[in-house]
SEMI-630359 format. One record per atom (N, C-alpha, C, O): x, y, z; residue in three letters. Coordinates in steps of 0.02 Angstrom, whole numbers, plus 50000, padded with zeros to 5 digits. Example, Ala and Ser with C-alpha at 12.3 -4.5 7.8 and 13.67 -1.06 7.14 Angstrom:
BEGIN
      c1      c2      c3   type
   50660   49716   50390    ALA
   50615   49775   50390    ALA
   50660   49835   50390    ALA
   50712   49834   50423    ALA
   50642   49888   50354    SER
   50684   49947   50357    SER
   50645   50002   50394    SER
   50670   50057   50402    SER
//
This chain:
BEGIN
      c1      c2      c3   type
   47784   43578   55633    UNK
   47813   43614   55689    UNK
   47759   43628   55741    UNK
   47706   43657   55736    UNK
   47789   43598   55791    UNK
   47728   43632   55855    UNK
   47726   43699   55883    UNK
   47783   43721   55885    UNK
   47690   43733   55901    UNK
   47689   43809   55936    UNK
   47677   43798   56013    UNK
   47677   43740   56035    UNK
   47667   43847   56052    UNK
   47645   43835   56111    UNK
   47625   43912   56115    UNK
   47666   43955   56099    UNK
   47561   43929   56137    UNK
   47544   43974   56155    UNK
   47592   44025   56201    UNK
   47643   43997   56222    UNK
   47585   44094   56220    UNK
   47615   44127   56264    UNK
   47582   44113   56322    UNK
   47529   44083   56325    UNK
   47625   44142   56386    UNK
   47634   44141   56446    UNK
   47566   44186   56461    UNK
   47541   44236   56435    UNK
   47547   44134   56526    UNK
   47472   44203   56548    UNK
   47527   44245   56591    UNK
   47585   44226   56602    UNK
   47496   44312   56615    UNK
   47538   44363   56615    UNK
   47554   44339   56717    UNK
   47601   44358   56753    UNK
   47507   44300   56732    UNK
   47508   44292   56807    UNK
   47556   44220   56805    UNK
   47575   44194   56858    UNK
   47570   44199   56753    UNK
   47629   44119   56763    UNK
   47700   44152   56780    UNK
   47732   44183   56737    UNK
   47719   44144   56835    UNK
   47803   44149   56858    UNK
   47804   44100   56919    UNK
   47761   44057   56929    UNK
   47856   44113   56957    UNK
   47879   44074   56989    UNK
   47901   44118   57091    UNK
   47934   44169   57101    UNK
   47875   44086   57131    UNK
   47875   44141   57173    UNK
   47937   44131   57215    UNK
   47937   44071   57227    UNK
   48005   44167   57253    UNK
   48050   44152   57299    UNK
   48050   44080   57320    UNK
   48080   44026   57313    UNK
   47976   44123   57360    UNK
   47973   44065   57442    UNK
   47935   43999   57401    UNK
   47918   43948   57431    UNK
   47926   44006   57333    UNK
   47906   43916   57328    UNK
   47970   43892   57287    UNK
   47965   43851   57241    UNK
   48016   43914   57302    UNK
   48073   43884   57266    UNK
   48142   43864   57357    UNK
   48190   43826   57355    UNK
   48119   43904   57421    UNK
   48123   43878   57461    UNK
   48176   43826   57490    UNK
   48144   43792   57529    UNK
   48226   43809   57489    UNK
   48259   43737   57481    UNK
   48266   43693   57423    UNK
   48273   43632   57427    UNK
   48265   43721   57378    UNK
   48253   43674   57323    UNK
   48307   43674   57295    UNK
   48335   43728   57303    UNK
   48350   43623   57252    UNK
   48400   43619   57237    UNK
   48390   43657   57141    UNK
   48342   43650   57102    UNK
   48447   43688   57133    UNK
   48430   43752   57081    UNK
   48482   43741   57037    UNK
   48538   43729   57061    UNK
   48475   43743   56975    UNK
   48533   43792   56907    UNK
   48498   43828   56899    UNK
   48441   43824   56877    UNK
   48549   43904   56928    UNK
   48520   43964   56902    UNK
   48565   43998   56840    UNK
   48625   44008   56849    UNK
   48544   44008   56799    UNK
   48572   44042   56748    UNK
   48545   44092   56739    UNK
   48489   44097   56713    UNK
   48598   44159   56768    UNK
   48594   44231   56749    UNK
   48590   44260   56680    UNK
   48644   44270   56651    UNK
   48538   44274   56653    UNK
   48546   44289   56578    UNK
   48564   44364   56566    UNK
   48589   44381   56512    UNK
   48549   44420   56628    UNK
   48558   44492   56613    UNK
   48535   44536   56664    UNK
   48482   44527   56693    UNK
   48585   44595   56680    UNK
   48574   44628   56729    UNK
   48534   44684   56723    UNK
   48573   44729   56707    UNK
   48464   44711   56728    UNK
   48440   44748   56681    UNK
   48427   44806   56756    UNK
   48434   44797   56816    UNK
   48405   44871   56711    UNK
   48412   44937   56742    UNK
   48371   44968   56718    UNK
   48368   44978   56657    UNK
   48322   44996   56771    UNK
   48296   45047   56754    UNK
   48202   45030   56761    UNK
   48154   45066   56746    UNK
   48206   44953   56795    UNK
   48128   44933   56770    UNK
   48084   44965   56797    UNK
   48092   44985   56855    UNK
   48016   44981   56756    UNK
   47968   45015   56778    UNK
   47900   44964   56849    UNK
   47858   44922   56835    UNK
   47915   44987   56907    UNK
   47857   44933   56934    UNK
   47830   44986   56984    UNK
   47856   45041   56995    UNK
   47771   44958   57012    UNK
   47740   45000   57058    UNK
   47753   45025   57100    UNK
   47717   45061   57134    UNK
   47836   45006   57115    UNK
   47873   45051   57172    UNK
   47909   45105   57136    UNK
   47948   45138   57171    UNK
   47904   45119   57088    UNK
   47954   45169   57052    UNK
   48012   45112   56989    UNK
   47994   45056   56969    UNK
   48056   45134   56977    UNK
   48103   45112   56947    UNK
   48157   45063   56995    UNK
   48161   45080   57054    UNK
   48193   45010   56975    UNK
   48190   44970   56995    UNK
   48261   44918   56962    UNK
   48247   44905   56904    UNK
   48308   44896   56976    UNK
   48359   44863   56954    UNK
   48339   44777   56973    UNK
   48315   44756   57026    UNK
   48358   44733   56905    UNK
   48336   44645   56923    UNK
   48380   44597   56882    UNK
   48408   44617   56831    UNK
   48385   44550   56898    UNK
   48437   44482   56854    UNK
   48377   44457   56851    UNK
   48332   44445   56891    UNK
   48389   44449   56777    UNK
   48340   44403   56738    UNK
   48381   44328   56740    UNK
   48442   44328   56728    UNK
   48349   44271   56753    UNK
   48385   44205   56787    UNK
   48322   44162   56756    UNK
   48262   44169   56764    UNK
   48365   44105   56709    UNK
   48315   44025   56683    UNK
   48337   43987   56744    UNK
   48394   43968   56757    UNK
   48289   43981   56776    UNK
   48292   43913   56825    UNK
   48279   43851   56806    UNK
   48235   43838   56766    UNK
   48324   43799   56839    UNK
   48297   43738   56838    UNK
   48285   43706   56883    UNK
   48327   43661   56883    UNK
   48231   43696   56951    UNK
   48212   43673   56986    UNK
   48233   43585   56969    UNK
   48207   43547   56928    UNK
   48282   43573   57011    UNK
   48316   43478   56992    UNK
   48271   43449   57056    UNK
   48287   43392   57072    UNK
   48219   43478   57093    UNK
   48182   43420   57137    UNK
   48128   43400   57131    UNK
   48103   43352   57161    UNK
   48095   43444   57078    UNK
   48051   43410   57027    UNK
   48036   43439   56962    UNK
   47984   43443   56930    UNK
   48100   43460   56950    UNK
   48097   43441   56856    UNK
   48086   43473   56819    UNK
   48086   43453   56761    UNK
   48067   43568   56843    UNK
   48035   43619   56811    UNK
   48093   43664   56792    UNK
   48145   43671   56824    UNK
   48076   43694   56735    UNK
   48080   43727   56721    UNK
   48066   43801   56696    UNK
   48032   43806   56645    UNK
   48092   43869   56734    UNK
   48070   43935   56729    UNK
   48112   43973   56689    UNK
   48173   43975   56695    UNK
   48074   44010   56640    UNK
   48125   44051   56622    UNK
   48111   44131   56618    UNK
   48058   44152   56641    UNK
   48151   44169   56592    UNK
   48144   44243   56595    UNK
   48123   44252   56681    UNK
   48064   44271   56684    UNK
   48143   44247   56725    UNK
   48106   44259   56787    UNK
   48154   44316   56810    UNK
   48214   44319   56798    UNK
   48129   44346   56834    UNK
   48160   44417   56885    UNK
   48143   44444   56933    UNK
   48094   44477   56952    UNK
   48203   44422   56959    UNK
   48241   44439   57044    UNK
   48244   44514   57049    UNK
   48274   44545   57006    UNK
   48217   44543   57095    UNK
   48229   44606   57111    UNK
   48279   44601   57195    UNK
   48325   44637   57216    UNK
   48255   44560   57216    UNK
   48274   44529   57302    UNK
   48354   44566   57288    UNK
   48380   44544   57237    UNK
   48384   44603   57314    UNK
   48448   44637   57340    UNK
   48512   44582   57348    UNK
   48570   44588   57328    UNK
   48486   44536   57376    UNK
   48532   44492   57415    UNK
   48536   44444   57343    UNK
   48592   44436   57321    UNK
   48478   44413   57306    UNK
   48481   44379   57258    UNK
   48534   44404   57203    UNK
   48588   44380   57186    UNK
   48499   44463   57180    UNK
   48547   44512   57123    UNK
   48604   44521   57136    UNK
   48644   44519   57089    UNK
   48632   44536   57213    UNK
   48683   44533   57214    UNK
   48759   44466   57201    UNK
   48817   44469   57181    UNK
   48708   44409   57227    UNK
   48749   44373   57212    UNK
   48739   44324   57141    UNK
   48767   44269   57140    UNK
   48706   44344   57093    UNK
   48697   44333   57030    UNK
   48724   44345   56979    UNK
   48733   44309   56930    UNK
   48748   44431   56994    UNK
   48767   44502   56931    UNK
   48832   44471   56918    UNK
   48850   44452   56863    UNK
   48858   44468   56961    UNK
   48913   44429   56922    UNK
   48942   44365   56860    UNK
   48987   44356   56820    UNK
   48881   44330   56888    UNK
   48868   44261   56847    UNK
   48854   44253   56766    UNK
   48860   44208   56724    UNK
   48831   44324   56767    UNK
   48787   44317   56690    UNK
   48816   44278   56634    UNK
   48870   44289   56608    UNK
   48782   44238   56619    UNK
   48816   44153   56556    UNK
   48841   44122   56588    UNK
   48874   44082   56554    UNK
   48850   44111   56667    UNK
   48863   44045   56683    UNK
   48824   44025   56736    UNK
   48796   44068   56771    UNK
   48817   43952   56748    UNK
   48775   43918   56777    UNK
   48805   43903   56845    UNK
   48861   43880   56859    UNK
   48745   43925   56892    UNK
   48763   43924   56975    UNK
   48721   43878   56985    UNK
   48667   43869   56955    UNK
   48749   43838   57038    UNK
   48712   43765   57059    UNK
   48713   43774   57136    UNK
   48762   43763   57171    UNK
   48622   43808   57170    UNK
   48599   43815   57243    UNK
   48546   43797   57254    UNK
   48499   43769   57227    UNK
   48562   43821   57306    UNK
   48479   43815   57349    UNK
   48483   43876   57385    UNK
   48528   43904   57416    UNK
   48385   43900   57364    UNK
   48383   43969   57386    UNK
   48357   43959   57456    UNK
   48323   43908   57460    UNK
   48363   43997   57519    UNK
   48348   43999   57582    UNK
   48348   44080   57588    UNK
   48354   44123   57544    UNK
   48337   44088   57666    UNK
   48342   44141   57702    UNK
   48387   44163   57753    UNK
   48409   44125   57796    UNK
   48402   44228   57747    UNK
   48449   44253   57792    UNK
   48444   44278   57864    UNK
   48407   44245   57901    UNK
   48470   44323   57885    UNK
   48461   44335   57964    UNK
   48408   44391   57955    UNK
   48424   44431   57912    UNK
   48353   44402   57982    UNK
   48306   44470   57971    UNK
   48333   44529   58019    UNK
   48341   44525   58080    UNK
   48349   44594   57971    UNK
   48362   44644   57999    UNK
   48307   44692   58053    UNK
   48256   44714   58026    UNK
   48318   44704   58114    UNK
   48247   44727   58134    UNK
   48194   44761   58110    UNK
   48202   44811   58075    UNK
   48136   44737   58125    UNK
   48076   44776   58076    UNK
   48088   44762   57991    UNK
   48071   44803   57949    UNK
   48117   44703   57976    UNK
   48125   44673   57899    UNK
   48118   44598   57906    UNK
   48131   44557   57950    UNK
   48095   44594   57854    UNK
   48081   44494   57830    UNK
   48161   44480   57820    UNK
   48216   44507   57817    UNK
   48135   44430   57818    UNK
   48240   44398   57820    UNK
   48238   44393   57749    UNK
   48193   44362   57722    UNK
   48288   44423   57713    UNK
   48298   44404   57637    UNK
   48327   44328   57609    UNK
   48372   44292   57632    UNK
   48285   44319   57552    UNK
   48317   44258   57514    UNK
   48375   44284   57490    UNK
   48394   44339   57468    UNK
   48410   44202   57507    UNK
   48468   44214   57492    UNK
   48491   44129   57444    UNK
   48450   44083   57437    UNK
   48566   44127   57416    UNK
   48588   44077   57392    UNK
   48642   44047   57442    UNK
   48689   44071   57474    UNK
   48621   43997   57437    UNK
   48661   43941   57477    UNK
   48695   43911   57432    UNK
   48663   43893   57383    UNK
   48764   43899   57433    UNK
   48803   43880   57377    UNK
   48789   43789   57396    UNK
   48791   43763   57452    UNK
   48777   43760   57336    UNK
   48780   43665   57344    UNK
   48823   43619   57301    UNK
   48822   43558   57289    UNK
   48869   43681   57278    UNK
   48930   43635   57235    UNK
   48973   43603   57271    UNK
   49006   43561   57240    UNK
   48987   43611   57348    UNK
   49028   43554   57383    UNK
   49004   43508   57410    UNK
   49035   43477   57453    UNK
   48904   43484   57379    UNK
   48872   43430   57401    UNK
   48868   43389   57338    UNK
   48832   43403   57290    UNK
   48912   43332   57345    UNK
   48932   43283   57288    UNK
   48882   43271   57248    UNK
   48883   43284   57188    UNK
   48809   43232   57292    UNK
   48729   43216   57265    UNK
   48697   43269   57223    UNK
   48653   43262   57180    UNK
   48740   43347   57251    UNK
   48710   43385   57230    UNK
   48724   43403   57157    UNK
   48684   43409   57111    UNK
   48777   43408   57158    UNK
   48831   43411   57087    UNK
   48815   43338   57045    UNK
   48828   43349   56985    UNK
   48799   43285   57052    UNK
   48823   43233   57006    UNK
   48720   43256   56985    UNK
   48704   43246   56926    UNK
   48669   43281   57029    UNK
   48609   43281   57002    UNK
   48590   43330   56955    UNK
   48539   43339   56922    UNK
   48644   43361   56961    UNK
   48646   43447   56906    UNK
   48691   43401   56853    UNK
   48656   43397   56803    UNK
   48727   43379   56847    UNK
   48780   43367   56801    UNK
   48738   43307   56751    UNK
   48749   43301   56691    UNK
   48679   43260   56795    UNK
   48652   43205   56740    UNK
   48595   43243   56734    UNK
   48550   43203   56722    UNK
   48570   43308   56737    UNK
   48514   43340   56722    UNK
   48535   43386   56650    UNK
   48495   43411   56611    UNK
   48590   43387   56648    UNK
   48646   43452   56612    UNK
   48657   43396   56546    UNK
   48650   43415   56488    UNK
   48673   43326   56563    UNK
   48708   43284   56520    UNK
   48630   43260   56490    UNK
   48619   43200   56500    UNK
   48605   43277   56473    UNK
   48523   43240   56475    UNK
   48497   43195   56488    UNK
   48471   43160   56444    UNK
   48494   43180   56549    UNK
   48459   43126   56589    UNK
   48394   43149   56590    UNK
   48375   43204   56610    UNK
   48349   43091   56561    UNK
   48264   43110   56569    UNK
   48224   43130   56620    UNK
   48169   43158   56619    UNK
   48283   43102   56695    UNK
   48247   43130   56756    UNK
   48301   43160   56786    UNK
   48355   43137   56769    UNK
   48301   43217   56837    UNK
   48344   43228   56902    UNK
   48355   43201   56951    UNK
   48370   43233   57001    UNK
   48350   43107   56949    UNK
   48334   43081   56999    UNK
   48414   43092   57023    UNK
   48460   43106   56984    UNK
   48420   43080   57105    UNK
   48462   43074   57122    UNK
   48507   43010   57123    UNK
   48478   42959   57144    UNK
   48591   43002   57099    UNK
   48600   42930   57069    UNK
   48603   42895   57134    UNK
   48609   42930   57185    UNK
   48598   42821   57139    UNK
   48596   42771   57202    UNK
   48678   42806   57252    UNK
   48725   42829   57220    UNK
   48679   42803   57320    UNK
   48714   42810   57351    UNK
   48782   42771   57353    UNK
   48777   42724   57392    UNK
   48858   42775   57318    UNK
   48888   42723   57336    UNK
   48943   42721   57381    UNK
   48976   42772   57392    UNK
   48956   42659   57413    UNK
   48993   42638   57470    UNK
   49080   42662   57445    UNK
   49120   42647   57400    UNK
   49080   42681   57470    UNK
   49156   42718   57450    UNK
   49199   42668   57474    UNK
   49184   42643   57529    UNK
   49270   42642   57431    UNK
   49301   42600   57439    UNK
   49345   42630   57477    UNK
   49354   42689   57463    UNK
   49389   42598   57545    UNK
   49445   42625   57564    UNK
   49493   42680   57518    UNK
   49508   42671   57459    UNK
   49512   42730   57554    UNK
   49543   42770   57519    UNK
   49513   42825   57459    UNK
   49544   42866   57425    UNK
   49437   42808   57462    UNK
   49410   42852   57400    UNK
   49366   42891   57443    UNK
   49319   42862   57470    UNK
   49377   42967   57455    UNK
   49307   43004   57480    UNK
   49260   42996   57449    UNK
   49250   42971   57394    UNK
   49213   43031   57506    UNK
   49124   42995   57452    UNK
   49104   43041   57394    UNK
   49056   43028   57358    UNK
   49152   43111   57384    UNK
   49129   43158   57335    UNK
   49163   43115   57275    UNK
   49130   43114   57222    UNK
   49219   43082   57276    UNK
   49242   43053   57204    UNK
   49198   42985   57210    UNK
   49185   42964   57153    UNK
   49176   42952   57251    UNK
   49135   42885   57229    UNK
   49076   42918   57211    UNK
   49063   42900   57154    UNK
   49036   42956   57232    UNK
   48980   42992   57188    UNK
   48991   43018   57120    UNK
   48943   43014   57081    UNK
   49060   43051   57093    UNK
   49063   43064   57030    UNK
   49081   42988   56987    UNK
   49054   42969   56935    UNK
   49133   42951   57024    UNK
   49121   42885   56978    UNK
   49056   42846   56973    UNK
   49037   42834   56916    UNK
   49025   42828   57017    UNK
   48955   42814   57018    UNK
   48908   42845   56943    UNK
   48891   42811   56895    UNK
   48899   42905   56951    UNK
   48898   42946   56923    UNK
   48911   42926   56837    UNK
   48867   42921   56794    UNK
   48975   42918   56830    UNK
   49021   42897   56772    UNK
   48996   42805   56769    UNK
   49030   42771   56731    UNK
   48954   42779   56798    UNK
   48954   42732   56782    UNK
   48997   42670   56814    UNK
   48997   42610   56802    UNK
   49028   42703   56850    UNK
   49087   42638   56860    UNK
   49077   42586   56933    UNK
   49036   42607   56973    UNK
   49100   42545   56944    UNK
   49076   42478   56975    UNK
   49160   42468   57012    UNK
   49216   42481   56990    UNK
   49134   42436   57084    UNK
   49208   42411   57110    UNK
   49207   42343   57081    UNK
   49154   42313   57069    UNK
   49283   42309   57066    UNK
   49290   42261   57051    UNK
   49301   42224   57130    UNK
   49317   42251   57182    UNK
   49284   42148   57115    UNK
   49301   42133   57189    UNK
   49342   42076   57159    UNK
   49374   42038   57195    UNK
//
């Protein structure tokens, strides 16, 4: 059996380098009460999977307002985004926020062969959608493997 040492206490993962990046976030727990140098403190603990190059984070915690908020709900199921920024309130940084990417086909079929265990997150080849087929169902057949007959 292999081991792997623990985490140095400075390894996490920061907002702004996750930036645009296409995400499964999985909310694992809404926790209360944390002790940090601002006082006490409410956070969603979230396993990321960074699908644009391949990483994986886990135990990480969101304190960000805007994040937690749209997380707490989620807890055990898997949200598929990209984190960005919002409008800055005067005299405030603009908060990260989630950009929903489940109605971007590429985006969904690269979570779904990352989910199904595909060795990479590559994104699958682009295909030419046959008359009558939108490009979100030729990306999931693609996807599925399937080929136009001619």
């Amino acid at each position: 059996m292999a081991f792997e040492a623990p985490s140095a206490a400075t390894e996490s993962v920061k907002v702004a380098d996750l930036n645009g990046k296409l995400l499964i976030l999985e909310p694992v727990e809404f926790k209360t009460g944390i002790t940090t140098v601002h006082g006490d403190a409410d956070a969603i603990e979230v396993n990321i999977v960074n699908l644009d190059d391949n990483t994986v984070h886990n135990n990480v915690l969101f304190f960000n307002v805007a994040l937690k908020n749209s997380l707490k709900s989620k807890v055990g199921h898997k949200v598929l985004a990209r984190i960005g920024q919002g409008t800055a309130k005067p005299g405030k940084s603009a908060p990260w926020i989630l950009l929903d990417a489940t109605n971007d086909a590429a985006a969904v079929a690269k979570a779904n062969a990352y989910i199904g265990g595909a060795t990479t997150a590559a994104a699958p080849a682009v295909a030419t959608a046959p008359a009558g087929v939108t490009p979100e169902v030729a990306a999931l057949l693609a996807q599925l493997g399937a080929t136009q007959v001619k």
